[in-house]
FIMARSE-776245 format. One record per residue (C-alpha): residue number from 0; residue in three letters; x, z, y. Coordinates in Angstrom, 1 decimal. Example, Ala and Ser with C-alpha at 12.3 -4.5 7.8 and 13.67 -1.06 7.14 Angstrom:
> 0;ALA;12.3;7.8;-4.5
> 1;SER;13.7;7.1;-1.1
This chain:
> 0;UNK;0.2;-12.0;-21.5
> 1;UNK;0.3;-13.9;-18.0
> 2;UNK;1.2;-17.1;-19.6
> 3;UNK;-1.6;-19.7;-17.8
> 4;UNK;-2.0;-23.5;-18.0
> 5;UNK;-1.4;-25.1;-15.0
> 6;UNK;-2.8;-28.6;-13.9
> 7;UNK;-0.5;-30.9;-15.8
> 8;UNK;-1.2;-29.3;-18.9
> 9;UNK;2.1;-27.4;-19.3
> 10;UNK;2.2;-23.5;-19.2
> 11;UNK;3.9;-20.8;-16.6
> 12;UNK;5.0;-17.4;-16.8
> 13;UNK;3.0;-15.3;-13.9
> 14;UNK;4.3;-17.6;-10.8
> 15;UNK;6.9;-19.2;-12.3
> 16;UNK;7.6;-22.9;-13.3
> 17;UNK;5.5;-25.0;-15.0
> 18;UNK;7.7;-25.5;-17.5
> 19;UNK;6.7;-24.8;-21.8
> 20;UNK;4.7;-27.4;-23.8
> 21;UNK;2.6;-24.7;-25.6
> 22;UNK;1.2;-21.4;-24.8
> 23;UNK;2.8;-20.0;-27.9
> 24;UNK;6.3;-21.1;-26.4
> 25;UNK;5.4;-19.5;-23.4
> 26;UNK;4.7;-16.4;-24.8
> 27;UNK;6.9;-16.4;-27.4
> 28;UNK;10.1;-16.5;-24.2
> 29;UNK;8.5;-13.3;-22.7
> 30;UNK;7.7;-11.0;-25.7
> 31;UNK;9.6;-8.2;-24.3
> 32;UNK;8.2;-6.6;-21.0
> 33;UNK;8.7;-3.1;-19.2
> 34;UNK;5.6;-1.4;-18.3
> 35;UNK;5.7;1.1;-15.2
> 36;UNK;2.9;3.7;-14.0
> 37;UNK;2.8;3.6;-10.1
> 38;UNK;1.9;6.5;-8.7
> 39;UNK;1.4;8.4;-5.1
> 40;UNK;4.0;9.7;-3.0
> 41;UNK;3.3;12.9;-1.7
> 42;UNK;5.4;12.8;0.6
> 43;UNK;4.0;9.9;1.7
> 44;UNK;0.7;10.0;1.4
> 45;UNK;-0.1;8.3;4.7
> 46;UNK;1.5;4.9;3.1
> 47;UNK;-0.5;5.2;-0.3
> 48;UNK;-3.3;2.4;0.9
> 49;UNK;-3.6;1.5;4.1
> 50;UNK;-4.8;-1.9;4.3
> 51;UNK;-7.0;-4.0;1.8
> 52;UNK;-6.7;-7.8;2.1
> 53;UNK;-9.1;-10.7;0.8
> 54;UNK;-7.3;-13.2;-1.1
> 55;UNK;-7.2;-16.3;-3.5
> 56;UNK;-5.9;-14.6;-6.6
> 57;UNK;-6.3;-10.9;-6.6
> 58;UNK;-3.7;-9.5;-8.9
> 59;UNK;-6.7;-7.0;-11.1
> 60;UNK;-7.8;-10.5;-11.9
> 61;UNK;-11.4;-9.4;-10.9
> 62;UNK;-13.1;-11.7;-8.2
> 63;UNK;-16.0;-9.7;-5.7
> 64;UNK;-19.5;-10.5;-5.3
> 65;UNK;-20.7;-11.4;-2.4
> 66;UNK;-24.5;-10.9;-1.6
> 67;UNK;-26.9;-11.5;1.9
> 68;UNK;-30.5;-10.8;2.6
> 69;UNK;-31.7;-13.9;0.6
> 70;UNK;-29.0;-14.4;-2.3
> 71;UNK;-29.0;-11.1;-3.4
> 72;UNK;-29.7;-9.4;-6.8
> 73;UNK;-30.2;-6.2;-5.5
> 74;UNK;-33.8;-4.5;-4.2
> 75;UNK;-33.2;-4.5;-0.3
> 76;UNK;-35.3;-4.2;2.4
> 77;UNK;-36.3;-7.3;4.2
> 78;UNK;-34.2;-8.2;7.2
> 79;UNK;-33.9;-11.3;9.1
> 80;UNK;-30.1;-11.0;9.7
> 81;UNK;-27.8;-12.3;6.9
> 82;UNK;-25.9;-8.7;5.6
> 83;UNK;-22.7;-10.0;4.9
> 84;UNK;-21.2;-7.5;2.4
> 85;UNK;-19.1;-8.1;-0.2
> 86;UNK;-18.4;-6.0;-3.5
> 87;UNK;-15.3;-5.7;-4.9
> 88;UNK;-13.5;-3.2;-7.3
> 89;UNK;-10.0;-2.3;-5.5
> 90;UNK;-8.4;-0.9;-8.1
> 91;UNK;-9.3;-1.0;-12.3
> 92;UNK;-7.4;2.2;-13.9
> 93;UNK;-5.0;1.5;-16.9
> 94;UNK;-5.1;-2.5;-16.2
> 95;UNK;-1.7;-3.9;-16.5
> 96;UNK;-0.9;-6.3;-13.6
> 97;UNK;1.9;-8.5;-13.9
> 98;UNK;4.6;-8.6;-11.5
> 99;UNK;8.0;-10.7;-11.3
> 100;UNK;11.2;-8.6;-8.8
> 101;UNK;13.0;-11.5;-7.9
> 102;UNK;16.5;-10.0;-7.1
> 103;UNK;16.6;-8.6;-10.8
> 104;UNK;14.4;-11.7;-12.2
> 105;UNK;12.7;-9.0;-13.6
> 106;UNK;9.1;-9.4;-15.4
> 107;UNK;7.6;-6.1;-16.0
> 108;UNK;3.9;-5.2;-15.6
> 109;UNK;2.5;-2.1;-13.6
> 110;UNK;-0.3;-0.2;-14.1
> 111;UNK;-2.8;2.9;-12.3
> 112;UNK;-3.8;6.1;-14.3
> 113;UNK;-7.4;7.1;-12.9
> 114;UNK;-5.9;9.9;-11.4
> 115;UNK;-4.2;8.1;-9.3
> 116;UNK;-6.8;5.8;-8.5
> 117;UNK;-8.9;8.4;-6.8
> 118;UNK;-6.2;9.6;-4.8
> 119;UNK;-5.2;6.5;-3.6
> 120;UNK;-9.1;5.9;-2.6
> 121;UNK;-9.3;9.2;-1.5
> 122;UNK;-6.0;9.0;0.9
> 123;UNK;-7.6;5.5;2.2
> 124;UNK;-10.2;6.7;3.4
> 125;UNK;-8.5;10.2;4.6
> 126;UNK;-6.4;8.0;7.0
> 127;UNK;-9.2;6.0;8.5
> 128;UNK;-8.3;2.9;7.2
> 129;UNK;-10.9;1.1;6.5
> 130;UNK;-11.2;-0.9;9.6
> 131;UNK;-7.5;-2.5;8.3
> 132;UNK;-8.1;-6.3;6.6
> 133;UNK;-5.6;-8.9;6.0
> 134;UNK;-6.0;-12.5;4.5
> 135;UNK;-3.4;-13.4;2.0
> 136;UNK;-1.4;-10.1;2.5
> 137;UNK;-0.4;-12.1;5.6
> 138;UNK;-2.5;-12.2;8.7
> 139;UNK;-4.8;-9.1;9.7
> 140;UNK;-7.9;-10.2;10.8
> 141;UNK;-10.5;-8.6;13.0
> 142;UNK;-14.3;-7.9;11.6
> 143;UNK;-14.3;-6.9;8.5
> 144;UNK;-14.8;-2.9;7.9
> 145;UNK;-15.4;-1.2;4.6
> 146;UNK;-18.6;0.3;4.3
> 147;UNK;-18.6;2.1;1.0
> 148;UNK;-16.5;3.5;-1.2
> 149;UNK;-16.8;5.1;-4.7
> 150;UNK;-15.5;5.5;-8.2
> 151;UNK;-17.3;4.4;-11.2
> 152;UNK;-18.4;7.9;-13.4
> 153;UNK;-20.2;6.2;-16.0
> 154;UNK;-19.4;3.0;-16.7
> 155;UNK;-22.9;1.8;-18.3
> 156;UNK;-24.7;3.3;-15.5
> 157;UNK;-23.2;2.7;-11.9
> 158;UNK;-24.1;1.4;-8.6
> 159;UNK;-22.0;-1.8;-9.5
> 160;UNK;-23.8;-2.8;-12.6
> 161;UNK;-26.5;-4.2;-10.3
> 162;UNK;-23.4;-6.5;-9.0
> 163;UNK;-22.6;-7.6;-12.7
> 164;UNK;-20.2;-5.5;-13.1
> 165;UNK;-19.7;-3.0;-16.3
> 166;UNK;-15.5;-1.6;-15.3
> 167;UNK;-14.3;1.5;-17.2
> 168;UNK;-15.1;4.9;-15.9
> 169;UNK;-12.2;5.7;-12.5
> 170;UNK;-12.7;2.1;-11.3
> 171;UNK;-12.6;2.6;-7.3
> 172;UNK;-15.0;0.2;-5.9
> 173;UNK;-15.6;-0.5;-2.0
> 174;UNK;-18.2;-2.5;0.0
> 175;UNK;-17.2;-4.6;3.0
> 176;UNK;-19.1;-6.0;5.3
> 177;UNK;-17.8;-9.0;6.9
> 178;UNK;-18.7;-9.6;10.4
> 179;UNK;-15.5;-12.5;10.9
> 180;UNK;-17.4;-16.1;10.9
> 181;UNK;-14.2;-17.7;9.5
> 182;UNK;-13.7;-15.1;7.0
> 183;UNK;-17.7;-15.5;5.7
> 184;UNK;-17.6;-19.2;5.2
> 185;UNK;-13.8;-19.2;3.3
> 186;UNK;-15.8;-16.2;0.8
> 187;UNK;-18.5;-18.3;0.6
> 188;UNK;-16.7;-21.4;-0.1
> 189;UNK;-15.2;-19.8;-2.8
> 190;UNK;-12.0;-20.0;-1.5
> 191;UNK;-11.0;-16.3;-1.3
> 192;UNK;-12.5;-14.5;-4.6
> 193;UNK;-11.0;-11.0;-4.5
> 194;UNK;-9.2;-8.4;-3.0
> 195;UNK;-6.0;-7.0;-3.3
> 196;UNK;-4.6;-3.8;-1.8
> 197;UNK;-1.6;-2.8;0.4
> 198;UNK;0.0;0.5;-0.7
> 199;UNK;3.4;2.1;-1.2
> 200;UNK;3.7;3.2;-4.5
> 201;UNK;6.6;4.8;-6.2
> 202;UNK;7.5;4.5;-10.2
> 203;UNK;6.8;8.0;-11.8
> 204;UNK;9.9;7.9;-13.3
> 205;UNK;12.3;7.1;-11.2
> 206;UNK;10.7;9.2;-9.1
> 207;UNK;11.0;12.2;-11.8
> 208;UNK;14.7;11.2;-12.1
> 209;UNK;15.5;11.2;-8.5
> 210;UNK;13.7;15.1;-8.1
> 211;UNK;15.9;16.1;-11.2
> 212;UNK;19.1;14.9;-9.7
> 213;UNK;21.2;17.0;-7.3
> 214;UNK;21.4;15.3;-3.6
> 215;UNK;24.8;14.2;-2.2
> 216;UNK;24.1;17.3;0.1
> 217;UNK;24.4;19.9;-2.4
> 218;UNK;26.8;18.0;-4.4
> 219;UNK;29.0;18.8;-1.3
> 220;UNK;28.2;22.3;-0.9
> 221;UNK;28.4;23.3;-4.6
> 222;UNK;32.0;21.7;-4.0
> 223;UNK;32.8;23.3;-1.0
> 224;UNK;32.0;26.8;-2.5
> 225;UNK;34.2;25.9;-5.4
> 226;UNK;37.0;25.5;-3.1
> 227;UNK;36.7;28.5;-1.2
> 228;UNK;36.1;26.2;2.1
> 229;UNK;33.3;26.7;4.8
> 230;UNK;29.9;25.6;3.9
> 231;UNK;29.3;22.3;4.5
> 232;UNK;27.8;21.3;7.2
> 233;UNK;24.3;19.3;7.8
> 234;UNK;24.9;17.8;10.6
> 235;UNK;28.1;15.8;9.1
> 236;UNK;25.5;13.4;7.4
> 237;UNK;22.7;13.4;10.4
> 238;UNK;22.4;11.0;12.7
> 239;UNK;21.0;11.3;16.9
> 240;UNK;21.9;8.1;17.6
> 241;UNK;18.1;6.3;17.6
> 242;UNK;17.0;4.5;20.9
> 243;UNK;15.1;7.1;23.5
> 244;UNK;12.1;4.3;23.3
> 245;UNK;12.2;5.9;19.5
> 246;UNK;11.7;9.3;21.0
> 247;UNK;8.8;8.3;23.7
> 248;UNK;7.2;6.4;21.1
> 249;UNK;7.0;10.0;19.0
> 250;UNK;6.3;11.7;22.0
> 251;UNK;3.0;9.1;23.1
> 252;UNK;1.5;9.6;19.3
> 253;UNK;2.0;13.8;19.8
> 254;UNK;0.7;13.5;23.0
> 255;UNK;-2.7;11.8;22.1
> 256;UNK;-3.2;14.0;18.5
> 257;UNK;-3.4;16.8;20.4
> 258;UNK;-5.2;15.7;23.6
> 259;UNK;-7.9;13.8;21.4
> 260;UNK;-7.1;15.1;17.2
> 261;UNK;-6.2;12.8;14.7
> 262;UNK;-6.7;13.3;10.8
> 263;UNK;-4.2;10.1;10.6
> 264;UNK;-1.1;11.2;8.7
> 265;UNK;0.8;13.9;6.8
> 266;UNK;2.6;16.8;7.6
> 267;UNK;5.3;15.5;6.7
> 268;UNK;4.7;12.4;9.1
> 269;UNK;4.0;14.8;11.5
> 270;UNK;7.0;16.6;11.5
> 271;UNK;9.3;13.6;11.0
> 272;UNK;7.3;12.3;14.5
> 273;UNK;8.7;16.1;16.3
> 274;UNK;11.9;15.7;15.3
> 275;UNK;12.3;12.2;16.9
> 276;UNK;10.4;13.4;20.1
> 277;UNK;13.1;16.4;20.1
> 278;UNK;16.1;14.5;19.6
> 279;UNK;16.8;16.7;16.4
> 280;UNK;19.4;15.4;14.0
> 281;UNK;18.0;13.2;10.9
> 282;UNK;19.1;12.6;7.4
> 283;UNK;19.8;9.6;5.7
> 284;UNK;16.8;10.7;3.4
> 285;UNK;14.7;10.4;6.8
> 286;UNK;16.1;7.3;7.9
> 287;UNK;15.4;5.1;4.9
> 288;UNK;11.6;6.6;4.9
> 289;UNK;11.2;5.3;8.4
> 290;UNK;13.2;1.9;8.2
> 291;UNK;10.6;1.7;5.2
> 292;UNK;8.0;2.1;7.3
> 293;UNK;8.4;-1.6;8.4
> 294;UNK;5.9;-2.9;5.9
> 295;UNK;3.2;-1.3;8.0
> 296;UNK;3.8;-3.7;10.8
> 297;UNK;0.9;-6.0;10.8
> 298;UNK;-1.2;-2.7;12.0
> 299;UNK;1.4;-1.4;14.6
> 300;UNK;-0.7;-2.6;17.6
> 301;UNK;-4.2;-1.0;16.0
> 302;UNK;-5.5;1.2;19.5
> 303;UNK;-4.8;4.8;18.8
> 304;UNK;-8.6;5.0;19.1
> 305;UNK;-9.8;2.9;16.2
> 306;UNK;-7.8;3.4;13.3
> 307;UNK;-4.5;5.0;12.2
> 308;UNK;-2.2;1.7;11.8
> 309;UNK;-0.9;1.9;15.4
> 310;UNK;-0.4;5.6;16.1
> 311;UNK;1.6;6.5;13.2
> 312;UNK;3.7;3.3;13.5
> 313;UNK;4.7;5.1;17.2
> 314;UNK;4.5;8.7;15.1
> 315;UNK;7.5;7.4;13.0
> 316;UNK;9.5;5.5;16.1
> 317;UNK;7.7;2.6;16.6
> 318;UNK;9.2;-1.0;16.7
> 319;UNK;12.2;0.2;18.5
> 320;UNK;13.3;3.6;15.7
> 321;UNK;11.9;1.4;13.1
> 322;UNK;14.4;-1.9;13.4
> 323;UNK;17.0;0.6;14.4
> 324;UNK;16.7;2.7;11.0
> 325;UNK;17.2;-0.4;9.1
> 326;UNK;19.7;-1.1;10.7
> 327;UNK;21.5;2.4;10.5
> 328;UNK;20.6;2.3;7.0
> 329;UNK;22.8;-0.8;5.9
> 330;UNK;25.7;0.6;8.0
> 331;UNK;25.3;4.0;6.3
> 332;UNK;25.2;2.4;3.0
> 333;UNK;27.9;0.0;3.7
> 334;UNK;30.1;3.0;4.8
């Protein structure tokens, strides 16, 4: 249970109040939790990880290790340079992490089978991510590149047992090296213990119940046949409507993939970046996908040239189509 003592001696739930006398009254008031498996959207495979960021608290409740020429307790070659890598499993398979939804004060807890694990590692690394850090899941910060990444095999005999580490077998581990002064001396300190990803993740079964009910779109048309009326058609629930700097924005990330190649993004990404650079109609479907899109900010001005965060922000409209779909979204929804 995520009931912790705080400093004066009381207990909280997760991040909540200090506010229960014991730790059996604490956990007592939250006996009843939902548990929900995240896993990865295909269809948005781009999004699975594409940032990791170094932080105070990192939610697998596992801090890194970080190691240099001198303080080390592995069997490196001599150097004169400090190394500055760090350690750090990213993601622990089957570990329940607890999370609170404020706008259904909702506790539940979330959790990773191994299988997804690996593809989220494998999909971070697919989309050249690993030159994307943040601090606090708030400011990116230059200098600091993952170096390695694996997944534990056998638990008892790994690469990260000579870290201190014994994590079950499907435990995706990375190594980072950080080259940020600032960011050394706050890991050092012991001021940022661990890391914590950034990822879109969808709940497997909403996500079941969603593909197993019929859209609006052929709701419509199985009514329309009933009634003996034309098909319905498409374009009633598409919109054209997103700024032209939406469509150049497509246009400059098309432009460079095929002047330079690019193994950044999806098909499906991809496609969604032709259609805005054609001016062809989009669905509602479409729209939400790339007002969600806004998350992925904090990497929209990456160069095209050194990582994926910036050319598949313009792939999917850039700032421009991106504030617009939110904003077409709400007025679709309100409507």
């Amino acid at each position: 249970m995520p009931c912790k003592e705080c400093d004066n001696g009381k207990y909280k739930w997760g991040n909540g109040d200090c506010k229960y006398d014991t730790l059996q009254e604490c956990e007592n008031a939250h006996q009843n939790y939902d548990i929900v498996e995240l896993i990865v959207d295909e269809n948005n495979e781009e999004l699975a990880i594409d940032a990791i960021s170094l932080v105070t608290s990192p939610a697998i409740e596992t801090d890194f290790v970080y190691f240099n020429a001198t303080e080390s307790n592995l069997t490196l070659a001599k150097v004169n340079e400090e190394q500055r890598l760090l350690v750090s499993p990213a993601l622990i398979p089957y570990k329940q992490i607890y999370r609170y939804d404020a706008n259904k004060d909702r506790n539940y807890y979330v959790y990773f089978t191994a299988d997804t694990v690996r593809k989220a590692a494998e999909a971070y690394m697919k989309h050249h991510n690993t030159n994307n850090a943040t601090l606090q899941h708030e400011e990116k910060v230059t200098g600091v590149h993952t170096v390695e990444s694996w997944i534990v095999e056998d638990s008892k005999n790994d690469k990260s047992n000579l870290y201190g580490y014994e994590l079950p077998k499907g435990t995706w581990f990375v190594s980072m090296r950080v080259n940020n002064d600032e960011v050394w001396q706050r890991i050092k300190s012991g001021e940022l213990k661990g890391l914590s990803i950034e990822g879109y993740f969808v709940d497997k079964m909403e996500k079941l119940s969603v593909e197993q009910e019929p859209t609006d779109n052929e709701i419509l048309l199985a009514l329309a046949d009933l009634l003996g009326l034309m098909a319905y058609d498409e374009e009633l629930e598409s919109y054209t409507d997103y700024p032209e700097s939406a469509s150049n924005n497509a246009k400059k990330a098309i432009k460079y993939k095929e002047e330079n190649g690019s193994d950044c993004g999806t098909q499906v990404g991809w496609t969604r970046a032709r259609q805005l650079a054609d001016r062809k109609p989009i669905s509602r479907d479409t729209i939400a996908r790339m007002a969600s899109f806004k998350r992925h900010q904090q990497h929209k001005d990456v160069p095209y040239s050194e990582g994926c965060g910036g050319l598949m922000y313009d792939a999917w409209g850039g700032t421009s189509g991106i504030e617009w779909a939110i904003r077409k979204l709400d007025q679709i929804d309100t409507k």
